[in-house]
C-alpha positions as CSV (number, residue, x, y, z in Angstrom):
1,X,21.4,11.1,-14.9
2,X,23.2,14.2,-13.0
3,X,25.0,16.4,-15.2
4,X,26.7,18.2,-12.9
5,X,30.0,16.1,-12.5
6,X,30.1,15.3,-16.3
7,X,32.7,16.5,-18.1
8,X,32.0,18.7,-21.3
9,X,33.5,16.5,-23.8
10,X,32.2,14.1,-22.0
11,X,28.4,15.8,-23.1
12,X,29.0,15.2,-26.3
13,X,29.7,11.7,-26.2
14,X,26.4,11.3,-24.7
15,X,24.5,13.0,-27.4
16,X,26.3,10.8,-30.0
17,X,25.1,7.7,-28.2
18,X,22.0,9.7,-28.0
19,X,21.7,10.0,-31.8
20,X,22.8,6.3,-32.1
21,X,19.8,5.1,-29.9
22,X,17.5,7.0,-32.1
23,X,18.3,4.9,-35.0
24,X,18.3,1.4,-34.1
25,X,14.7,-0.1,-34.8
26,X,15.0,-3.7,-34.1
27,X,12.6,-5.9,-32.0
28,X,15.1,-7.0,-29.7
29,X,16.3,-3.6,-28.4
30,X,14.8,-1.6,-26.2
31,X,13.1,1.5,-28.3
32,X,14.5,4.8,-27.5
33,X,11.4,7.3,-27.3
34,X,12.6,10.8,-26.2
35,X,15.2,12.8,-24.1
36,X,14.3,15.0,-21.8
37,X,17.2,17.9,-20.8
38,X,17.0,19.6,-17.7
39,X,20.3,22.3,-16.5
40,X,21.5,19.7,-13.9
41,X,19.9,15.8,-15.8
42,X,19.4,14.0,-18.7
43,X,16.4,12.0,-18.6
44,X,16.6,9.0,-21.0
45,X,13.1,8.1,-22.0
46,X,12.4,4.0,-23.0
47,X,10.1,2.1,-23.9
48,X,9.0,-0.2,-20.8
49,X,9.9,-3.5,-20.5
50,X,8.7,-6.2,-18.4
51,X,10.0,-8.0,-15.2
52,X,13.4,-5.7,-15.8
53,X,16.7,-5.8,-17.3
54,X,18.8,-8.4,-17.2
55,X,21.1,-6.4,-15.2
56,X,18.4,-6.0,-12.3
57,X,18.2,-9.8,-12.5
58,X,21.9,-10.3,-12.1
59,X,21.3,-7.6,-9.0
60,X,18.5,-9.1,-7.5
61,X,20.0,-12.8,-7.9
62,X,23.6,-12.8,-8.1
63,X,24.3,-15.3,-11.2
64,X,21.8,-16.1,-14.0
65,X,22.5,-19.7,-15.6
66,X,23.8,-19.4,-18.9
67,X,20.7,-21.3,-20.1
68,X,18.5,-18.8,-19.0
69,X,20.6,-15.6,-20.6
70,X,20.3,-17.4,-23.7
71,X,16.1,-18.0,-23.7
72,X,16.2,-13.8,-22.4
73,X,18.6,-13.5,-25.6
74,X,16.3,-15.4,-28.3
């Protein structure tokens, strides 16, 4: 993510979410691993997950069927 047209108080709302990634352990969420700071990105580092999020499925398809959502979900 470009830092350059971010706000500073804006900054430190992202290290607060940040620091709220690093603590959830659950094996439904993605697992934070490591941020990487650069002077103009931030470079969120996750653990990989396969075929995608559900957002690049909504992208790629236009609707998801609720019935589908709910078998990603369980």
């Amino acid at each position: 993510m470009s830092l350059n047209f971010i706000k500073e108080d804006r900054k430190g709302s992202l290290k607060s979410e940040i620091n709220l990634l690093k603590k959830l352990e659950h094996p439904k969420i993605v697992k934070y691993i490591d941020s990487i700071y650069t002077d103009d990105y931030l470079n969120i580092v996750l653990e990989y997950v396969e075929n995608g999020s559900l957002d690049s499925l909504i992208k790629k398809f236009g609707k998801i069927p609720e019935q589908l959502v709910i078998i990603y979900i369980q």
